[in-house]
PAZAPA-4460 file (N, C-alpha, C; in steps of 0.05 Angstrom, whole numbers, plus 32768, in hexadecimal, padded with zeros to 4 digits):
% residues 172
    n_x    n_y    n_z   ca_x   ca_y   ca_z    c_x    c_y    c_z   seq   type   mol
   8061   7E24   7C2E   8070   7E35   7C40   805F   7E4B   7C4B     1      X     A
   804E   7E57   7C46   8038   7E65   7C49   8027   7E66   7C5E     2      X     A
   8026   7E54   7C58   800F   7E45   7C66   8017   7E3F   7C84     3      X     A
   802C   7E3A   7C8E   803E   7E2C   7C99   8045   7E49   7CAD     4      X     A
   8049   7E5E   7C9A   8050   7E71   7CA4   803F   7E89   7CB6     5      X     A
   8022   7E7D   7CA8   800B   7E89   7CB6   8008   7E7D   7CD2     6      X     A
   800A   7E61   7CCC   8003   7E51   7CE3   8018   7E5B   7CFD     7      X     A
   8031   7E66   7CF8   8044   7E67   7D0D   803A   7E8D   7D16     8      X     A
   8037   7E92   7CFF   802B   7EB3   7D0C   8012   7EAC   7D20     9      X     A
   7FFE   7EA1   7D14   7FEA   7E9F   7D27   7FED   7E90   7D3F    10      X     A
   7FFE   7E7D   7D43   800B   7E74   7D57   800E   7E86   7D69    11      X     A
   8028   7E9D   7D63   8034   7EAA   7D74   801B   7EC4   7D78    12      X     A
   800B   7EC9   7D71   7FF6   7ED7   7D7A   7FE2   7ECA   7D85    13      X     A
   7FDA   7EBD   7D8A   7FCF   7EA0   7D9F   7FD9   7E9D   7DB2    14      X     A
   7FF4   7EA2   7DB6   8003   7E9C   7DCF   8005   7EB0   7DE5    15      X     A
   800E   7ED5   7DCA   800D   7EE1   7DD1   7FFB   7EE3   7DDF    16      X     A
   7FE0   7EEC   7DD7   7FBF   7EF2   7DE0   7FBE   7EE0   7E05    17      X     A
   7FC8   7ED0   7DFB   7FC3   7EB8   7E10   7FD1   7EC7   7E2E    18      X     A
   7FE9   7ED1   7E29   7FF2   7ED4   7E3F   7FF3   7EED   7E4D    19      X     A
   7FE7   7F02   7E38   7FE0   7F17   7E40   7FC4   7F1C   7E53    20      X     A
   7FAF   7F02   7E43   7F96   7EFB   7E57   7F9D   7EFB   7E73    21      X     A
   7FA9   7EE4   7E74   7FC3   7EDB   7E8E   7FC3   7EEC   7EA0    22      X     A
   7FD7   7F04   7E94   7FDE   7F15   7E9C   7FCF   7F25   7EB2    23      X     A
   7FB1   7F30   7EA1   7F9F   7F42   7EA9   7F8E   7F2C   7EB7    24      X     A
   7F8E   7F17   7EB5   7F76   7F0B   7EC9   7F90   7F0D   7EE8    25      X     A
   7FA4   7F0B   7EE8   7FB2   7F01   7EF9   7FBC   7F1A   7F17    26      X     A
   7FB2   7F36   7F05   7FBA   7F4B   7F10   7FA0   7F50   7F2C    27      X     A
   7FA8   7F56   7F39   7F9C   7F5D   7F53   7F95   7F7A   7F57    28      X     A
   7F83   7F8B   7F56   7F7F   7FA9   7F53   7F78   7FB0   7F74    29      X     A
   7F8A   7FC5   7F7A   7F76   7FCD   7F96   7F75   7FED   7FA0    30      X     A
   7F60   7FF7   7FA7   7F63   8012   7FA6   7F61   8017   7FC9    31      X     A
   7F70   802D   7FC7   7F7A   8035   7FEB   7F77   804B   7FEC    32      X     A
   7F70   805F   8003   7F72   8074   8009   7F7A   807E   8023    33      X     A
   7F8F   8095   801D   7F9D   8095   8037   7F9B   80B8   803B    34      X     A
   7FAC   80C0   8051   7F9D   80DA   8057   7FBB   80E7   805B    35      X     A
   7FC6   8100   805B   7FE2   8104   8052   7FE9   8101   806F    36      X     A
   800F   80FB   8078   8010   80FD   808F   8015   80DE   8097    37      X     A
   8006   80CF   8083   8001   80B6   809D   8011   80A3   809C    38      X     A
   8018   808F   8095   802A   807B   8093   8018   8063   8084    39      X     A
   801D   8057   806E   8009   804B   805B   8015   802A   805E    40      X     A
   800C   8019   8061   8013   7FFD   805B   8008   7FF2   8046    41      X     A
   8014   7FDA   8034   8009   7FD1   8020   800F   7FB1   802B    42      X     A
   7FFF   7FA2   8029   7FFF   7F83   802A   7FFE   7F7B   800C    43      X     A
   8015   7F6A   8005   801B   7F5E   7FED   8014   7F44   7FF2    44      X     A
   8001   7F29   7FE9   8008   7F07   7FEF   8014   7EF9   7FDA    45      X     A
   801B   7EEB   7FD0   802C   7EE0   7FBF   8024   7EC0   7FCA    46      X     A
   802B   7EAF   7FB8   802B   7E99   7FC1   803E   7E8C   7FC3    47      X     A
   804D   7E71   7FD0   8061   7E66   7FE4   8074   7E61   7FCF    48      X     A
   8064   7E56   7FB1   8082   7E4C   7F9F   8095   7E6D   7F94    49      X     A
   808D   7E7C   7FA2   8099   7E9E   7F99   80AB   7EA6   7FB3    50      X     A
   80AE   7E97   7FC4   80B8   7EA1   7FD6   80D5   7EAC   7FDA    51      X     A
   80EB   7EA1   7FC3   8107   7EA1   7FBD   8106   7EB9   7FA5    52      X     A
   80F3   7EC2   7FA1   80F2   7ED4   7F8F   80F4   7EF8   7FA5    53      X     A
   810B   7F06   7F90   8110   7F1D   7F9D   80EA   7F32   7F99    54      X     A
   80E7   7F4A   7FA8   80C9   7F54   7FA4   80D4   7F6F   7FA2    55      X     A
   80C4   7F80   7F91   80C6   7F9F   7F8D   80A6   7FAB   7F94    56      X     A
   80A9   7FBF   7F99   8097   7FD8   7F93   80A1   7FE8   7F86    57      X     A
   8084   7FF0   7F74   8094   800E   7F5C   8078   8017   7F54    58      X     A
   8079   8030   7F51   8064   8042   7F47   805B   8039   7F26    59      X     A
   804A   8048   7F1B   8040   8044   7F02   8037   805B   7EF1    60      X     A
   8049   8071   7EE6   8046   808F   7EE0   8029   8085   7EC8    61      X     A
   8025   8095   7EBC   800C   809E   7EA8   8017   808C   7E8F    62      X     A
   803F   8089   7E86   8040   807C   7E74   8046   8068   7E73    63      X     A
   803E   8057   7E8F   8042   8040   7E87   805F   802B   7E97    64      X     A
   806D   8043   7E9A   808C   8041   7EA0   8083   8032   7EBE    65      X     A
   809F   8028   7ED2   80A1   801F   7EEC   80B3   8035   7EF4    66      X     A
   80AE   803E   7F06   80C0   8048   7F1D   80C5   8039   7F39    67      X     A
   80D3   802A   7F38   80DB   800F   7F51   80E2   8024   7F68    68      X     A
   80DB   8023   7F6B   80DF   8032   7F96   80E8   802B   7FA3    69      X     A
   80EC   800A   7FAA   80F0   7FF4   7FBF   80F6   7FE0   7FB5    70      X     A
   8109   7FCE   7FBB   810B   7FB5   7FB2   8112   7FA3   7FD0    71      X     A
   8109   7F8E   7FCD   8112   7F6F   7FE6   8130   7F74   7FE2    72      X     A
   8131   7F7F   7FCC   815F   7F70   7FC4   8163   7F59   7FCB    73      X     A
   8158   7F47   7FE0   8163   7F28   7FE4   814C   7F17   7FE9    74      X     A
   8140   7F08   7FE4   812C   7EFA   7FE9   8126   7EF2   8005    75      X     A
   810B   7EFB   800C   8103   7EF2   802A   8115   7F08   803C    76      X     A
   8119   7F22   802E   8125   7F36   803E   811F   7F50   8041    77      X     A
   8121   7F60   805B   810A   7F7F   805B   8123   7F92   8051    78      X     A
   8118   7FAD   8044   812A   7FC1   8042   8121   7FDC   8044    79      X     A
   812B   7FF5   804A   811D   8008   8048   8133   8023   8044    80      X     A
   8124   8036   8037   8132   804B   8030   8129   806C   802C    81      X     A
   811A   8067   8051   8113   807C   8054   80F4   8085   8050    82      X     A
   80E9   808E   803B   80C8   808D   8035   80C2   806E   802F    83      X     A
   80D2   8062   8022   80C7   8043   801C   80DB   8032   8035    84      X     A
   80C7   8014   8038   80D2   7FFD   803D   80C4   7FE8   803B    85      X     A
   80C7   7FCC   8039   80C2   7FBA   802C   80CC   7FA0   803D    86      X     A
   80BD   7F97   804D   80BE   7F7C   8060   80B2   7F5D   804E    87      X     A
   80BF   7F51   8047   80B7   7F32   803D   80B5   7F24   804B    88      X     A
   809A   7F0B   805B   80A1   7EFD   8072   8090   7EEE   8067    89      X     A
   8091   7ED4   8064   8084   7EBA   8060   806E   7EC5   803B    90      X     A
   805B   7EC2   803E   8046   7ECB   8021   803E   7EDB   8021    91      X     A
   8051   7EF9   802A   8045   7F0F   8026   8057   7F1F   802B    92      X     A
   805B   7F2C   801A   8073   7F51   8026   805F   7F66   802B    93      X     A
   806B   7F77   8039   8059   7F92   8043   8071   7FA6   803C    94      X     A
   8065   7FBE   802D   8071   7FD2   801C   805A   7FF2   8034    95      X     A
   807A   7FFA   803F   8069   8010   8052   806F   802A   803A    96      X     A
   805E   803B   8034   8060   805A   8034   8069   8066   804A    97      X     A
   8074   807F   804E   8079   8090   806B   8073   80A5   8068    98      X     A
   8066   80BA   8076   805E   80D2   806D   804F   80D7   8053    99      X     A
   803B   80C7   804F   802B   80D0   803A   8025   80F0   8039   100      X     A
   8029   80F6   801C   801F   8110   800D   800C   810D   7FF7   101      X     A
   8007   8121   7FEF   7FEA   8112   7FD2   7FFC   811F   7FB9   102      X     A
   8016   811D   7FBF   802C   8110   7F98   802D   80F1   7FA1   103      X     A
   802B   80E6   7FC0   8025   80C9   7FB9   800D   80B8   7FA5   104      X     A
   7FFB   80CD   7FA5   7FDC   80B8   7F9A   7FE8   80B6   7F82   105      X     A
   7FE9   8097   7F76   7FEF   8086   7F63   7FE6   8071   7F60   106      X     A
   7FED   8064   7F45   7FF0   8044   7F45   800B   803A   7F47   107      X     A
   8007   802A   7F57   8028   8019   7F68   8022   7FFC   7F5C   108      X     A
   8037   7FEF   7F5A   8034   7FD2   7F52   8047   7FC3   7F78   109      X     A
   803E   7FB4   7F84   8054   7FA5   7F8D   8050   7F8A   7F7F   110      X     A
   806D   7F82   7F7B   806B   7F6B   7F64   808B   7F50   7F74   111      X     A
   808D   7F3D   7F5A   809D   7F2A   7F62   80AC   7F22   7F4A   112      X     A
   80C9   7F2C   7F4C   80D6   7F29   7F35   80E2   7F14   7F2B   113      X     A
   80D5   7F09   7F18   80DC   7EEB   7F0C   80E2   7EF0   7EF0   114      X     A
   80ED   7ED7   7EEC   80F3   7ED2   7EC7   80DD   7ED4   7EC0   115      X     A
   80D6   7ED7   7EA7   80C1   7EDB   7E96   80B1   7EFA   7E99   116      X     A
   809B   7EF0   7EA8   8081   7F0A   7EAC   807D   7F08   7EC9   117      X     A
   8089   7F24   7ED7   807D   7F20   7EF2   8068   7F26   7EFE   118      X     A
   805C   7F1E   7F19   8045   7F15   7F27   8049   7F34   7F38   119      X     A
   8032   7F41   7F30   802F   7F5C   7F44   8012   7F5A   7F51   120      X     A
   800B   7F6A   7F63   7FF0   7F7D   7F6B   7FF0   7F97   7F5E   121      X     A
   7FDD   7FA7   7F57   7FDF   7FBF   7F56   7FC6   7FD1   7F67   122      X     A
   7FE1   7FE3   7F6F   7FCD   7FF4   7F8A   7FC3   800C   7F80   123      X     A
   7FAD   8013   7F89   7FAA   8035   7F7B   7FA2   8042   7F8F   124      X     A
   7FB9   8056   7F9A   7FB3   8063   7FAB   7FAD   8084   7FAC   125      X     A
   7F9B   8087   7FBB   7F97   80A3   7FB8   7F9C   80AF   7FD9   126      X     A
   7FA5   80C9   7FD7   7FA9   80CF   7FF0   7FA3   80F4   7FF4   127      X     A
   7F99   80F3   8005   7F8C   8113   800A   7F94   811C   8020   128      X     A
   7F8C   8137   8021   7F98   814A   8037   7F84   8143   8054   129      X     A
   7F8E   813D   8067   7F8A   8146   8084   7F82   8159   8088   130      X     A
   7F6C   8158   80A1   7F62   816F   80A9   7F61   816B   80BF   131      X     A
   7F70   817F   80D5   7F73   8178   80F4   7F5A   8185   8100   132      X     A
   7F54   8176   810D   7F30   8177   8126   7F47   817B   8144   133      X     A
   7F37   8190   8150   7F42   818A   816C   7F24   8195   8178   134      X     A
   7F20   8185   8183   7F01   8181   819E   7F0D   8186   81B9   135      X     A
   7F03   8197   81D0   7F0F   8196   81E7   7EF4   818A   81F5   136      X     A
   7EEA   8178   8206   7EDC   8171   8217   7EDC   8174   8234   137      X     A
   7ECD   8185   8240   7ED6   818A   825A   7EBF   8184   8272   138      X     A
   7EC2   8172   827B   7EAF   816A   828C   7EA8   817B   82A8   139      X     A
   7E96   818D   82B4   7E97   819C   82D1   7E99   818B   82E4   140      X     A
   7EA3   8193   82FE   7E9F   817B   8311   7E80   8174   8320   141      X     A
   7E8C   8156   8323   7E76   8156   8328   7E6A   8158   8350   142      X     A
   7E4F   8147   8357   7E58   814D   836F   7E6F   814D   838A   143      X     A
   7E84   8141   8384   7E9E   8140   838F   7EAD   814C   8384   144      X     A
   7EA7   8162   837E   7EBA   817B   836C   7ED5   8171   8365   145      X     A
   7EDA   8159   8356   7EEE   814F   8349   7EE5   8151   832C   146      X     A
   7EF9   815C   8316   7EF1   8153   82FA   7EF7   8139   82F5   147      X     A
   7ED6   8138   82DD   7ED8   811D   82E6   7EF0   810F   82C7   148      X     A
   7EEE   8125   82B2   7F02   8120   8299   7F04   8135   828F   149      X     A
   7F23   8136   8280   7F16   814B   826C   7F29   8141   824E   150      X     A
   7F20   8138   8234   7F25   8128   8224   7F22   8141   820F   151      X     A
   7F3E   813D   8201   7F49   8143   81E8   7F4A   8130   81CD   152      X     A
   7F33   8142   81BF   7F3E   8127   81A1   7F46   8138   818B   153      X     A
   7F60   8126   8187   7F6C   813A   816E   7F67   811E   8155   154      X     A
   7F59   8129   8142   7F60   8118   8129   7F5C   8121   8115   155      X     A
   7F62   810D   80F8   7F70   8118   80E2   7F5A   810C   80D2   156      X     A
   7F3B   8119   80C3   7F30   8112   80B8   7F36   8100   80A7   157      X     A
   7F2A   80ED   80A6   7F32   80D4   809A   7F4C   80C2   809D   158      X     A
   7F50   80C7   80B2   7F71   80B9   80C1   7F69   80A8   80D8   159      X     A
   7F76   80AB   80EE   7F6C   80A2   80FB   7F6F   80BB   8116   160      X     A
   7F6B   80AE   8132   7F6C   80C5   8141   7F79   80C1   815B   161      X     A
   7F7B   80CD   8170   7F89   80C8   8186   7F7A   80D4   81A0   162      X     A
   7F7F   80D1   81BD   7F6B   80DF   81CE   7F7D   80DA   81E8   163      X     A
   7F7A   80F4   81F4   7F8C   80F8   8205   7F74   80FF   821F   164      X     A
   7F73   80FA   8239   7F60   80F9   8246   7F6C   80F4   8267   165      X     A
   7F62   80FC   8276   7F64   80FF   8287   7F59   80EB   82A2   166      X     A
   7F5E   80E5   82B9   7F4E   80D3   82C6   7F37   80DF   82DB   167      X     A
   7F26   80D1   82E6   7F19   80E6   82F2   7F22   80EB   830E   168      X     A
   7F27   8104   831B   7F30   8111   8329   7F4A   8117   8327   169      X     A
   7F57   811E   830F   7F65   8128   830B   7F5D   8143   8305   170      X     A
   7F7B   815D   8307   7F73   8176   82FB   7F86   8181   82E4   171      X     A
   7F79   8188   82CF   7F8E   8192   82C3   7F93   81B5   82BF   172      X     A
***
């Protein structure tokens, strides 16, 4: 009986071990950086036999815990609630942030909720403060005393930027 009984412990720690490997080979890590202000997208892929399966996003505090943010609620369906939303379309959902701040920089899981152990990515995002640039460019005229531009760039260090500009012979 002993004997018998070792053999079924070591079993179930064999199996254990096994699927925890699983587990961690199976996880996807990805690190992002966004700039406060901006609007953040996450691309989730999944593969085709998951497709009837509902999808969440949820944060990942220091202990460990989930904080779910977003959920599909119905399979193959978008939802949103304000800072979060969550679009599912064919092998892939996209989970938007809105107004990033830096209490967003975290680890987020978006995942796929099944029986057993579910199938996530985990994102690690960090996000920092903006710094607004404004450049005025002013071109003199030239010999046909028309200006020939005069171009404004406003952007958000490490964001992206925008440019407002003029045609030539216009005045502003």
């Amino acid at each position: 009986m002993g004997a018998n009984w070792v053999s079924q412990r070591t079993t179930t720690a064999l199996i254990v071990t096994l699927l925890q490997i699983r587990a961690l080979i199976s996880v996807k890590t990805t690190a992002v950086t966004g700039v406060e202000g901006q609007t953040f997208d996450f691309r989730c892929e999944y593969p085709s036999s998951r497709q009837s399966y509902a999808k969440y996003f949820c944060r990942v505090d220091d202990k460990d815990s989930q904080n779910i943010l977003i959920t599909s609620r119905k399979t193959n369906g978008d939802d949103a609630n304000g800072k979060y939303s969550i679009k599912d379309k064919g092998n892939t959902f996209t989970v938007t942030i809105s107004d990033l701040t830096e209490d967003d920089s975290g680890t987020y899981w978006c995942g796929i909720d099944r029986f057993g152990f579910d199938t996530y990515n985990e994102i690690v995002l960090t996000v920092k403060k903006g710094e607004l640039i404004h450049n005025n460019i002013k071109t003199f005229p030239h010999r046909n005393k028309q200006p020939m531009k005069e171009t404004s760039y406003w952007s958000i260090v490490g964001g992206g930027y925008w440019v407002n500009q003029m045609e030539p012979g216009t005045a502003h």
